[in-house]
C-alpha angles and dihedrals in degrees: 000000000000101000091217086063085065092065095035109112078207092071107051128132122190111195118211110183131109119309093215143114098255091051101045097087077060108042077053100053080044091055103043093053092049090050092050096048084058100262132124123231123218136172146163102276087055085098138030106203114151089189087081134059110253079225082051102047091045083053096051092045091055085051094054088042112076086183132034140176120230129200117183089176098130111043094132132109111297106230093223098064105008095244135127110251118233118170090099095058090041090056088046087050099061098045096052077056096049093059095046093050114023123083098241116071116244130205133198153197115203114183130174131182100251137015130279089000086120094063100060085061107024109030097165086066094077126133085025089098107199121227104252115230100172087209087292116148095204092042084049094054094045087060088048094051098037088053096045085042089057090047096049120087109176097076140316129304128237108263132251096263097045088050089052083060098049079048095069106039087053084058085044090057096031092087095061100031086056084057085050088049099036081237113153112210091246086064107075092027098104131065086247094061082068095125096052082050093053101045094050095056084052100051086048093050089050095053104025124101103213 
């Protein structure tokens, strides 16, 4: 990855999806696709900073992120209190916003696990069909590539199986690039530990003949 794409507003991807343990295989197949096809990935755990608002800090990472991806796969009840979980819809929401009523054109990918789920939480969304991704990590990366592919205009992508294979080189090499680091596995076995992940794909991408 160029490293001046790191710092090109152009080249921003918030990431809106659960922030849970089922989905993290997931969020890190996500990640590491964006990063290969030349992106950047950002979200909201990248900084801890208690002086803003977690609703603030979203907000000013959508601002700074002309595009975002957008997974509504797990609106249902949570099991722990009984209640349907919206932050994912809400986030979905404002940038959806954003883009209607900003100045800066913002474009989206919005994926789901199955069909038509979305609309039995979300019913304005109709007509916006989401990419389904059925909780697979290669049919997930495929959506991620094949987006990114239709935004960039310098030259094609590699394509979803090629980055697969990237993929598992990169979790060949993670165990010795976590000594190099003094990373423990469990330490970047959690959605919060995003910027870690991040940082490590890049660091592979950097260093790594493919």
């Amino acid at each position: 990855m160029d490293p001046a794409r790191l710092r090109d507003p152009a080249f921003q991807v918030f990431i809106n999806c659960p922030f849970d343990e089922d989905y993290w295989p997931l969020m890190k197949a996500m990640v590491f696709a964006i990063h290969v096809c030349g992106f950047r990935a950002r979200c909201s755990s990248e900084v801890d900073d208690q002086t803003e608002g977690r609703l603030e800090k979203i907000m000013r990472l959508m601002g700074e992120c002309p595009l975002g991806i957008h997974d509504l796969s797990r609106n249902g009840i949570d099991s722990a209190t009984g209640l349907a979980r919206f932050n994912m819809p809400i986030e979905l929401g404002i940038f959806l916003g954003a883009d209607f009523f900003g100045r800066r054109r913002k474009r989206m990918l919005f994926m789901d696990a199955r069909p038509r789920d979305y609309e039995k939480t979300a019913s304005d969304l109709k007509g916006r069909d989401p990419r389904v991704h059925g909780n697979d990590e290669a049919k997930l990366i495929s959506h991620v590539r094949d987006w990114l592919n239709a935004l960039y205009i310098a030259g094609p992508l590699p394509g979803g199986r090629e980055i697969r294979r990237r993929y598992r080189l990169f979790q060949r090499d993670l165990r010795s690039m976590l000594r190099r680091a003094h990373l423990h596995e469990m330490e970047i076995s959690r959605p919060e530990h995003f910027i870690d992940w991040s940082n490590l794909v890049i660091e592979w991408l950097a260093s790594s003949v493919t």
